[in-house]
DRENVO-135913 format. One record per residue (C-alpha): residue number from 1; x, y, z. Coordinates in steps of 0.2 Angstrom, whole numbers, padded with zeros to 4 digits. Layout:
BEGIN
PT, NUM, X, Y, Z;
...
END
This chain:
BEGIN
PT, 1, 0468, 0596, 0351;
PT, 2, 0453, 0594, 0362;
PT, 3, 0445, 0606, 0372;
PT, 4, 0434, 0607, 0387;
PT, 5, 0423, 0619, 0383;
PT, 6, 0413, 0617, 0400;
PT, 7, 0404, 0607, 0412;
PT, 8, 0385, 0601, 0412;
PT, 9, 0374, 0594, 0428;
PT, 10, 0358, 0585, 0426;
PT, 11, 0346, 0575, 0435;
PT, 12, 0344, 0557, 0430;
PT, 13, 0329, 0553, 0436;
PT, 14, 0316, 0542, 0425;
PT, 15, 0303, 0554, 0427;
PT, 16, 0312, 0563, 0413;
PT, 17, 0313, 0550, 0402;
PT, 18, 0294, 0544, 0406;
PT, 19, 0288, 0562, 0404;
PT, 20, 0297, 0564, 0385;
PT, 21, 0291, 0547, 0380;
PT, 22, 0273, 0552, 0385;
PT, 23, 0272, 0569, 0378;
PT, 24, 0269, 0577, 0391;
PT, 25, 0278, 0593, 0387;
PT, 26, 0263, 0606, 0387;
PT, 27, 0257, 0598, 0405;
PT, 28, 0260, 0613, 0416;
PT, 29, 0267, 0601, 0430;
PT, 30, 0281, 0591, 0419;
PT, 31, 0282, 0609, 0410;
PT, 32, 0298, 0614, 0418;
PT, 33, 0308, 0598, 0417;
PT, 34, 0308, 0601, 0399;
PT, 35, 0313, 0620, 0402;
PT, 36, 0326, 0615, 0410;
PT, 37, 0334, 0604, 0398;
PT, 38, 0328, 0616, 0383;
PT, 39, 0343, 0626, 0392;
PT, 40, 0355, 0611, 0389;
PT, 41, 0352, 0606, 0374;
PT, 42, 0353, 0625, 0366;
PT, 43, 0370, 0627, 0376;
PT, 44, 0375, 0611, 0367;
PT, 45, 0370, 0618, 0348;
PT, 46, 0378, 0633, 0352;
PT, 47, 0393, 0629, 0359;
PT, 48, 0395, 0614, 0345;
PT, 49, 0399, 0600, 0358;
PT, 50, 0406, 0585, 0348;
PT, 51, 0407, 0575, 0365;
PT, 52, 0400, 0575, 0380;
PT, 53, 0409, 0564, 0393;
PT, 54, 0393, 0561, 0403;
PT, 55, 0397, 0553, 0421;
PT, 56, 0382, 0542, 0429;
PT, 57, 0377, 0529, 0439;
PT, 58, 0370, 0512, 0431;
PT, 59, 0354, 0507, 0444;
PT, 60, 0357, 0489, 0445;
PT, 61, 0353, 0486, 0427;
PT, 62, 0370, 0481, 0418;
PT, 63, 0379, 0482, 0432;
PT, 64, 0377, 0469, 0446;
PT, 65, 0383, 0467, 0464;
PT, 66, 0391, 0452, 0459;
PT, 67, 0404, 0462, 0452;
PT, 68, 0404, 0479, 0457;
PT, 69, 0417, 0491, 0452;
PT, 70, 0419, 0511, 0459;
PT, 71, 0424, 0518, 0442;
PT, 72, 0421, 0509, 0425;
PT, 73, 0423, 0517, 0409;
PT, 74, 0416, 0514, 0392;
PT, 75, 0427, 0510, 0377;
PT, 76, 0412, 0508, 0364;
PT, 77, 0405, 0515, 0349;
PT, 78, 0386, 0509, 0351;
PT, 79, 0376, 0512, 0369;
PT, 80, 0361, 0505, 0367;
PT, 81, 0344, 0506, 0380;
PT, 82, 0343, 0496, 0392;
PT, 83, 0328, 0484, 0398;
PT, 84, 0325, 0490, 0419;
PT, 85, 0310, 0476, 0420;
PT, 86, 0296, 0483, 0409;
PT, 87, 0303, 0485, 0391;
PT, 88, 0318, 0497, 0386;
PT, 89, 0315, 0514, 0381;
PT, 90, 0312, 0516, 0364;
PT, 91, 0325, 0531, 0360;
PT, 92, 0341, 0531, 0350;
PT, 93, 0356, 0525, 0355;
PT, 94, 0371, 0533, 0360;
PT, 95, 0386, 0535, 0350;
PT, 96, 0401, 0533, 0359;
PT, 97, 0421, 0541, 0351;
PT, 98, 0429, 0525, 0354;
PT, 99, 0449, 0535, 0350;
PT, 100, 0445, 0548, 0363;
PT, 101, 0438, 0534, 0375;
PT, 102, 0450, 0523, 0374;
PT, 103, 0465, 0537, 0375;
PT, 104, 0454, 0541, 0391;
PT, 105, 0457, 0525, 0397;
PT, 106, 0478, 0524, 0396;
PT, 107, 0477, 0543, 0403;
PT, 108, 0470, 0535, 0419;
PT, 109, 0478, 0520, 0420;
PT, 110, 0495, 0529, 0418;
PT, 111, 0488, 0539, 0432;
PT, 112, 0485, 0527, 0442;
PT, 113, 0466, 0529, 0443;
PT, 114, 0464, 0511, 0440;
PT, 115, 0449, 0509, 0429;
PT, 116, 0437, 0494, 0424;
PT, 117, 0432, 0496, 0407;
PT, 118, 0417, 0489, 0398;
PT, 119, 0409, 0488, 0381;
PT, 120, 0395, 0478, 0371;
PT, 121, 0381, 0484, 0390;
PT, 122, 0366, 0493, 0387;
PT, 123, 0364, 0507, 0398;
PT, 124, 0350, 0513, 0410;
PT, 125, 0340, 0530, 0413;
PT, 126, 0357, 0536, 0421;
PT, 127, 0362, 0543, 0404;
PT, 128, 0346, 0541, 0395;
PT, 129, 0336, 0552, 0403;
PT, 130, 0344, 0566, 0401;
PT, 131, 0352, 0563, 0384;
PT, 132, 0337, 0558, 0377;
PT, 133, 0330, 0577, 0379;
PT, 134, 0348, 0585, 0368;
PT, 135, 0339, 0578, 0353;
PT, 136, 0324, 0590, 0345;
PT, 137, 0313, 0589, 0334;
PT, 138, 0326, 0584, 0318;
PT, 139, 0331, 0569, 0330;
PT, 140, 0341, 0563, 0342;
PT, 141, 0356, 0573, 0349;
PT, 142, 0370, 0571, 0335;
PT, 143, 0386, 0573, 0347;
PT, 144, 0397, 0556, 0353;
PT, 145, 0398, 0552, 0373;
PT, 146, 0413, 0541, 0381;
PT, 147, 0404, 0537, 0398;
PT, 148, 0410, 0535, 0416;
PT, 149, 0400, 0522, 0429;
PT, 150, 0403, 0525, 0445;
PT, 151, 0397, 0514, 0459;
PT, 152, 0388, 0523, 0472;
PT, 153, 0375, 0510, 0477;
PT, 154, 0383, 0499, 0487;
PT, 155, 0394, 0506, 0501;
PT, 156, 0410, 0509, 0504;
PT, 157, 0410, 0521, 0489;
PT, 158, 0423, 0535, 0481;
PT, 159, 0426, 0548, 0494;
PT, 160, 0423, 0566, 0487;
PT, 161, 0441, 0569, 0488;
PT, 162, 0443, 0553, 0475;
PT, 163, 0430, 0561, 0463;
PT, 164, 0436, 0579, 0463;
PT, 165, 0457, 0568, 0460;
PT, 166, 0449, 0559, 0446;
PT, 167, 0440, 0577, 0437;
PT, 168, 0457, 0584, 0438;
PT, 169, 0466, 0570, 0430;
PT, 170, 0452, 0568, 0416;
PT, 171, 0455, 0587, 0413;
PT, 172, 0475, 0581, 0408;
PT, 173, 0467, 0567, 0396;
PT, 174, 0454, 0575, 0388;
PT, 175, 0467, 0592, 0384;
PT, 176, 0478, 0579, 0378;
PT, 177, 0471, 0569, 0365;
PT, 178, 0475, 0575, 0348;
PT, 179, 0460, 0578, 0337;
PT, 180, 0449, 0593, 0336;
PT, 181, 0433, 0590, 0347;
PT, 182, 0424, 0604, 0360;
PT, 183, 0422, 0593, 0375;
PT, 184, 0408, 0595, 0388;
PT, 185, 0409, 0586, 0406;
PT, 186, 0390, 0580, 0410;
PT, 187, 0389, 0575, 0429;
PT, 188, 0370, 0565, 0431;
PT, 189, 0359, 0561, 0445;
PT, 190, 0355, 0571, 0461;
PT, 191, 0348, 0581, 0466;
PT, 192, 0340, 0577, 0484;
PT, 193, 0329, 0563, 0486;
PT, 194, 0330, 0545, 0494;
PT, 195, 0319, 0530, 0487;
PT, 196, 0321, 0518, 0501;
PT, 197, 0315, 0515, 0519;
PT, 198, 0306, 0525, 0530;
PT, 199, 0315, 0542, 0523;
PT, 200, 0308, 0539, 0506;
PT, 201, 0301, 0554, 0497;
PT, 202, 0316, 0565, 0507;
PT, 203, 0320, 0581, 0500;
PT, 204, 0330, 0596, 0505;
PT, 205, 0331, 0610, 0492;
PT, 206, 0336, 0622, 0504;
PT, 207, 0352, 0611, 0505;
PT, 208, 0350, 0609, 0484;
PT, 209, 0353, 0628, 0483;
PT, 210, 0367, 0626, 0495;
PT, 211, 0376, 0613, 0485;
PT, 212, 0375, 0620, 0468;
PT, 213, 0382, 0640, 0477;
PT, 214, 0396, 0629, 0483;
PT, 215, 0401, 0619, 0467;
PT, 216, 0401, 0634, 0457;
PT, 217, 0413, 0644, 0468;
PT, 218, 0418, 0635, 0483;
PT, 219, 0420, 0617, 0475;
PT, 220, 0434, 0613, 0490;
PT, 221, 0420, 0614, 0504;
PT, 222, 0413, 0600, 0496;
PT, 223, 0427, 0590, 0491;
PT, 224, 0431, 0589, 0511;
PT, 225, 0412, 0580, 0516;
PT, 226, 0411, 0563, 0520;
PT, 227, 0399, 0554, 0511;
PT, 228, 0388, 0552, 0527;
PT, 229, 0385, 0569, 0528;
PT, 230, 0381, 0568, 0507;
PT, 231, 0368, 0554, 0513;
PT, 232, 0362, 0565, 0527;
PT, 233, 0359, 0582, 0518;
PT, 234, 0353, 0576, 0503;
PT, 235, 0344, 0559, 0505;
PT, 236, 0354, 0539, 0504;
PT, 237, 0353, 0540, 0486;
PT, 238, 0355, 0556, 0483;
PT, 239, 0371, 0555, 0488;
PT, 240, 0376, 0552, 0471;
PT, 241, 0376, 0569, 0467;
PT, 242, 0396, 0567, 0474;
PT, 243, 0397, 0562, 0457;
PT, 244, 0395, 0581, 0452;
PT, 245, 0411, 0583, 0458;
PT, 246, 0421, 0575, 0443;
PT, 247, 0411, 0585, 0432;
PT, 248, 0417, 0602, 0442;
PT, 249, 0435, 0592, 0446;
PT, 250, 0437, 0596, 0428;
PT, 251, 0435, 0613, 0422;
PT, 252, 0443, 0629, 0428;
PT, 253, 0445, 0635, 0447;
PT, 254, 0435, 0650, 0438;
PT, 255, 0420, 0646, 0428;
PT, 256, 0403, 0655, 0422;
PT, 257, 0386, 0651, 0427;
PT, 258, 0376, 0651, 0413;
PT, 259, 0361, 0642, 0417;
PT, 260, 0353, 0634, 0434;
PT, 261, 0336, 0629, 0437;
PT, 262, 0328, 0615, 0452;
PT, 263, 0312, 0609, 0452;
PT, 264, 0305, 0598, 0465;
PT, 265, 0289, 0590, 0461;
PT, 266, 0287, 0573, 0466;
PT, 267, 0303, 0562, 0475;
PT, 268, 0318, 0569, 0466;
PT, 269, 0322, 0588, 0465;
PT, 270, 0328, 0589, 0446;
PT, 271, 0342, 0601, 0441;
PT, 272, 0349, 0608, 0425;
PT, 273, 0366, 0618, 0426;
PT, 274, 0378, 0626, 0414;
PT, 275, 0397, 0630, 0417;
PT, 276, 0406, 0640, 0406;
PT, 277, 0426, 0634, 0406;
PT, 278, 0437, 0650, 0410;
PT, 279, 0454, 0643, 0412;
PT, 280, 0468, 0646, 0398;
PT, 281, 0473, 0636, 0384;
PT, 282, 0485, 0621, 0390;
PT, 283, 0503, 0625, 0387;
PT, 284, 0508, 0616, 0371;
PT, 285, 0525, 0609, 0382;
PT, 286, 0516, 0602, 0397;
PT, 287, 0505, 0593, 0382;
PT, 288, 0517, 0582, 0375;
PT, 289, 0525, 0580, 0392;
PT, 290, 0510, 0572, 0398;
PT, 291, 0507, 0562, 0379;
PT, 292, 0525, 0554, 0383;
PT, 293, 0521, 0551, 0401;
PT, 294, 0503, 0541, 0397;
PT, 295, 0513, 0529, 0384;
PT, 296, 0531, 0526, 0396;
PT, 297, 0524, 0509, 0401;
PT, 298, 0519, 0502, 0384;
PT, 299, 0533, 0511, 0371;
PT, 300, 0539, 0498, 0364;
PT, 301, 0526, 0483, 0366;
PT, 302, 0517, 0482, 0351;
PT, 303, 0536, 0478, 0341;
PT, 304, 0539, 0464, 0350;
PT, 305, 0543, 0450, 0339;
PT, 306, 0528, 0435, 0339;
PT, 307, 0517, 0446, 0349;
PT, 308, 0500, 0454, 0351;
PT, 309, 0494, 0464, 0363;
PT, 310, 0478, 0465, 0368;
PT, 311, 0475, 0483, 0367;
PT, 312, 0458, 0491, 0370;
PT, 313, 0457, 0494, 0352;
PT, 314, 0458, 0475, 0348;
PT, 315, 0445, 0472, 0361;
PT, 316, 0433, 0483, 0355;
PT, 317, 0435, 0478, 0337;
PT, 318, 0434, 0458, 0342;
PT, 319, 0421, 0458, 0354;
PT, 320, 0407, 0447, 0344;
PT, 321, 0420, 0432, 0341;
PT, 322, 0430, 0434, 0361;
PT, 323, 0412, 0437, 0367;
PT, 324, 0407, 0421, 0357;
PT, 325, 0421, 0409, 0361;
PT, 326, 0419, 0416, 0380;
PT, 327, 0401, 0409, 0380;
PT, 328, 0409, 0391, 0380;
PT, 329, 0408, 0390, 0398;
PT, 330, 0390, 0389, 0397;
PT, 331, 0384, 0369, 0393;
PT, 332, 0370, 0375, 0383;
PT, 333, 0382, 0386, 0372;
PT, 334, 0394, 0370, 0370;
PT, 335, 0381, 0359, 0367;
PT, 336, 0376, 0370, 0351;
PT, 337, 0393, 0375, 0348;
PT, 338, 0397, 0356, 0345;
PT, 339, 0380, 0350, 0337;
PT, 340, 0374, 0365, 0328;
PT, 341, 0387, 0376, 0324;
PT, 342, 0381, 0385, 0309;
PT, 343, 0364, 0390, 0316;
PT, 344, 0373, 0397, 0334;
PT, 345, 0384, 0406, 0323;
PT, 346, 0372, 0414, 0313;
PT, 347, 0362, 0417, 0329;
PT, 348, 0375, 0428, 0335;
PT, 349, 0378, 0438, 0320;
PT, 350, 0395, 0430, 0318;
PT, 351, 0402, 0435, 0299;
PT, 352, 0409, 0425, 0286;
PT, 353, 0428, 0425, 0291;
PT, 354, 0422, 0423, 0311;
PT, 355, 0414, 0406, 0307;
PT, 356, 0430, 0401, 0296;
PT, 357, 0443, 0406, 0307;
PT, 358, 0433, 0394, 0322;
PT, 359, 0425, 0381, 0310;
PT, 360, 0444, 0377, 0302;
PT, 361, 0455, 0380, 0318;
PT, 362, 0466, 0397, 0313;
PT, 363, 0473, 0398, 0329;
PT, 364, 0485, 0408, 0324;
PT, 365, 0476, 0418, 0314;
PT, 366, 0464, 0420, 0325;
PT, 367, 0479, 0429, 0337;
PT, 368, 0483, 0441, 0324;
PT, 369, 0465, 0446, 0321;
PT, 370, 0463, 0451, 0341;
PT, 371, 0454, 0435, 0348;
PT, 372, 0460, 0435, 0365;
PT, 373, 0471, 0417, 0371;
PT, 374, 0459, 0415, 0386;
PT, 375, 0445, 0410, 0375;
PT, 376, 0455, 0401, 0361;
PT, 377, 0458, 0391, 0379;
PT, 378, 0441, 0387, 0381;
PT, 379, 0438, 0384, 0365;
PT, 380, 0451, 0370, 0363;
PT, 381, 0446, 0361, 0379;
PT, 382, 0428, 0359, 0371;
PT, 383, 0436, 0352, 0356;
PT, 384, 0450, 0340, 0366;
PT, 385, 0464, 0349, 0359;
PT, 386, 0478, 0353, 0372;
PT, 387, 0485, 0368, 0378;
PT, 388, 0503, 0362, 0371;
PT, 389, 0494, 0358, 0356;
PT, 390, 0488, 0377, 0353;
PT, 391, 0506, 0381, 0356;
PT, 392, 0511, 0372, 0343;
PT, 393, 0501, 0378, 0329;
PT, 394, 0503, 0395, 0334;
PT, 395, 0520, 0391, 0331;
PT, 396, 0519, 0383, 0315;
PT, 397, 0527, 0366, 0323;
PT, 398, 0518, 0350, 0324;
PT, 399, 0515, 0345, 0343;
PT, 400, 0528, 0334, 0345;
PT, 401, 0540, 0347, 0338;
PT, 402, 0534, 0358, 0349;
PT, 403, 0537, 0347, 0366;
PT, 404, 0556, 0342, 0358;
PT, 405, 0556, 0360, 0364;
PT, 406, 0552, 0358, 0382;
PT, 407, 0559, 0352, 0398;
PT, 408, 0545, 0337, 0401;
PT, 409, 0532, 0334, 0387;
PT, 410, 0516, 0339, 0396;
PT, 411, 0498, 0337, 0391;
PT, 412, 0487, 0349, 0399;
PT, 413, 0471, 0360, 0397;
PT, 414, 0458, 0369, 0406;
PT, 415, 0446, 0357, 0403;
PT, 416, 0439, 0346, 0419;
PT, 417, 0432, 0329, 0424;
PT, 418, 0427, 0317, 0411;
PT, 419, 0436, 0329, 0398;
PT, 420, 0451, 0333, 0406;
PT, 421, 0455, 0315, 0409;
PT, 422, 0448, 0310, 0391;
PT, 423, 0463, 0320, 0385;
PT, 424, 0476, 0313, 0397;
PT, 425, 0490, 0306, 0389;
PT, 426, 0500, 0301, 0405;
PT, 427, 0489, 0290, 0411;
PT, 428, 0495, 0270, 0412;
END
């Protein structure tokens, strides 16, 4: 079983992640970032964390306001640096445990923290930045992650109250998942500063030093701000050191201080702190009360007769040929996928059997295999195959078999204008 072995806070600002990439250890005035986070990292080998469920914020990067979500989790196995405008960082990437992420994922849903999930984005200095100083000098940090975006940029955003729910409901799924893993809880970004307007360059530390007394031993206080007063005391954007509340949300009421440091050089006053868990072991009972509780809704799906579900684990394992197909509603990707096949295929790393299940038509096989409907959709309206037709050979029927079967023997597809009426079969 999985335990929380403590909770991690970190600044995620990418004057960490400049200052490791230039070497600027022995510099007396980047010296103490790198103390700091030579805290962390020790913590880390000590306590053998196998996972660190790292909570941050993406800064515009891979996540955009034209779709943007207040909690998103990842269900990935390969986290890769983004590009923020000059180049991306050139560091590891992060392993993600896709069984505990996606175990995460049903926990909350069943909970009714209703979750966007993503996979196959790069991610920004908001967990490379302080990740990228766990590794030493044999490399990189060694440890999986399974990380939570929240959106704090744009306003309205999580109330306090809403993260501190959410740490207390990722304490249930975390305790919960089977295999044997010392779990840490990493919060990022804080802690005072604001980058924007007039105010920028704002910093309080005496309220710094306030905030971390008061997540380490009266967590509620904070929990019952609103996030004005968060943007008030500790600058617009740093506000998103609510964010520290899943992290304490998490652990134990009681919990052991084991390292703290602020240092505020510049425009953010970056922090490194260490809880130790206190709490007891989870009673084995309330365990696999809470197991049975996370699968009611879907006992039962997957043995439906004819039937797939699209599970997180199907998407994660199929996201090259979903991701591929999805592409189709792109005109240049049509084009190509029309003309020059092969080539687009090879360009997008496709393997053997993903360029013969498209190139022949397994439909069906294709559904077994975990390609999601939607884009076998698309696909067939670029080809001028009909839905009903796609029915049909799911079915193993020939399509007029398969409308023998129907009240009226439509035609239709998804396809439009000159397409959709090409395909028309109604028409006089």
């Amino acid at each position: 079983m999985a335990r929380i072995i403590g909770g991690i806070g970190a600044s995620h600002s990418p004057t960490i992640g400049y200052a490791k990439d230039t070497g600027k250890q022995d510099n007396p005035a980047w010296k103490p970032i790198f103390e700091g986070f030579d805290q962390i990292r020790a913590w880390v080998k000590d306590q053998k964390i196998d996972v660190l469920f790292t909570i941050y914020n993406d800064h515009v990067t891979s996540f955009f306001f034209d779709h943007y979500s207040a909690f998103a989790l990842g269900i990935d196995d390969l986290y890769v640096a983004a590009d923020e405008g000059g180049g991306p960082r050139e560091v590891a990437p992060a392993h993600g445990h896709l069984g505990l992420s996606q175990h995460i994922a049903l926990s909350l849903m069943a909970d009714e923290f209703d979750m966007s999930i993503f996979q196959g984005k790069a991610v920004d200095h908001g967990i490379l930045s302080p990740l990228s100083m766990l590794g030493d000098a044999d490399g990189p940090w060694s440890g999986q992650i399974v990380p939570l975006q929240v959106g704090v940029l744009q306003f309205p955003i999580p109330s306090a109250k809403r993260m501190w729910k959410l740490g207390k409901t990722l304490r249930k799924a975390v305790e919960s998942y089977p295999e044997d893993l010392n779990v840490a809880f990493m919060a990022t970004g804080g802690l005072s500063h604001q980058v924007h307007g007039e105010r920028a360059g704002f910093i309080d530390e005496a309220w710094d030093h306030e905030f971390l007394d008061l997540l380490e031993k009266t967590p509620e206080k904070l929990v019952q701000m609103r996030i004005a007063e968060f943007a008030a005391k500790s600058g617009m954007e740093g506000a998103e050191s609510v964010m520290w509340l899943i992290m304490r949300g998490a652990l134990s009421d009681q919990v052991r201080l084991v390292h703290r440091q602020t240092y505020a050089p510049s425009v953010t006053n970056i922090a490194t702190l260490i809880f130790e868990d206190l709490g007891d072991a989870p009673d084995p009972a309330a365990i696999e009360a809470y197991r049975r509780h996370i699968n009611y809704e879907l006992e039962g799906v997957g043995s439906i007769p004819g039937s797939y579900p699209f599970t997180h684990a199907r998407s994660q394992a199929n996201l090259r040929i979903n991701g591929f197909l999805h592409d189709l509603v792109k005109p240049e990707h049509r084009a190509r996928f029309i003309n020059d096949f092969d080539a687009l295929a090879n360009e997008r790393g496709l393997s053997k059997e993903e360029k013969n299940l498209i190139s022949q038509r397994q439909w069906i096989e294709m559904i077994r295999r975990g390609v999601s409907f939607f884009v076998l959709e698309k696909m067939a309206a670029v080809l001028g195959v009909s839905n009903p037709e796609v029915y049909a050979a799911f079915r193993g029927e020939s399509l007029e078999q398969f409308q023998a079967t129907r009240k009226v023997p439509m035609t239709y597809s998804v396809a439009g204008g000159a397409q959709a009426r090409g395909m028309d079969q109604t028409k006089p």
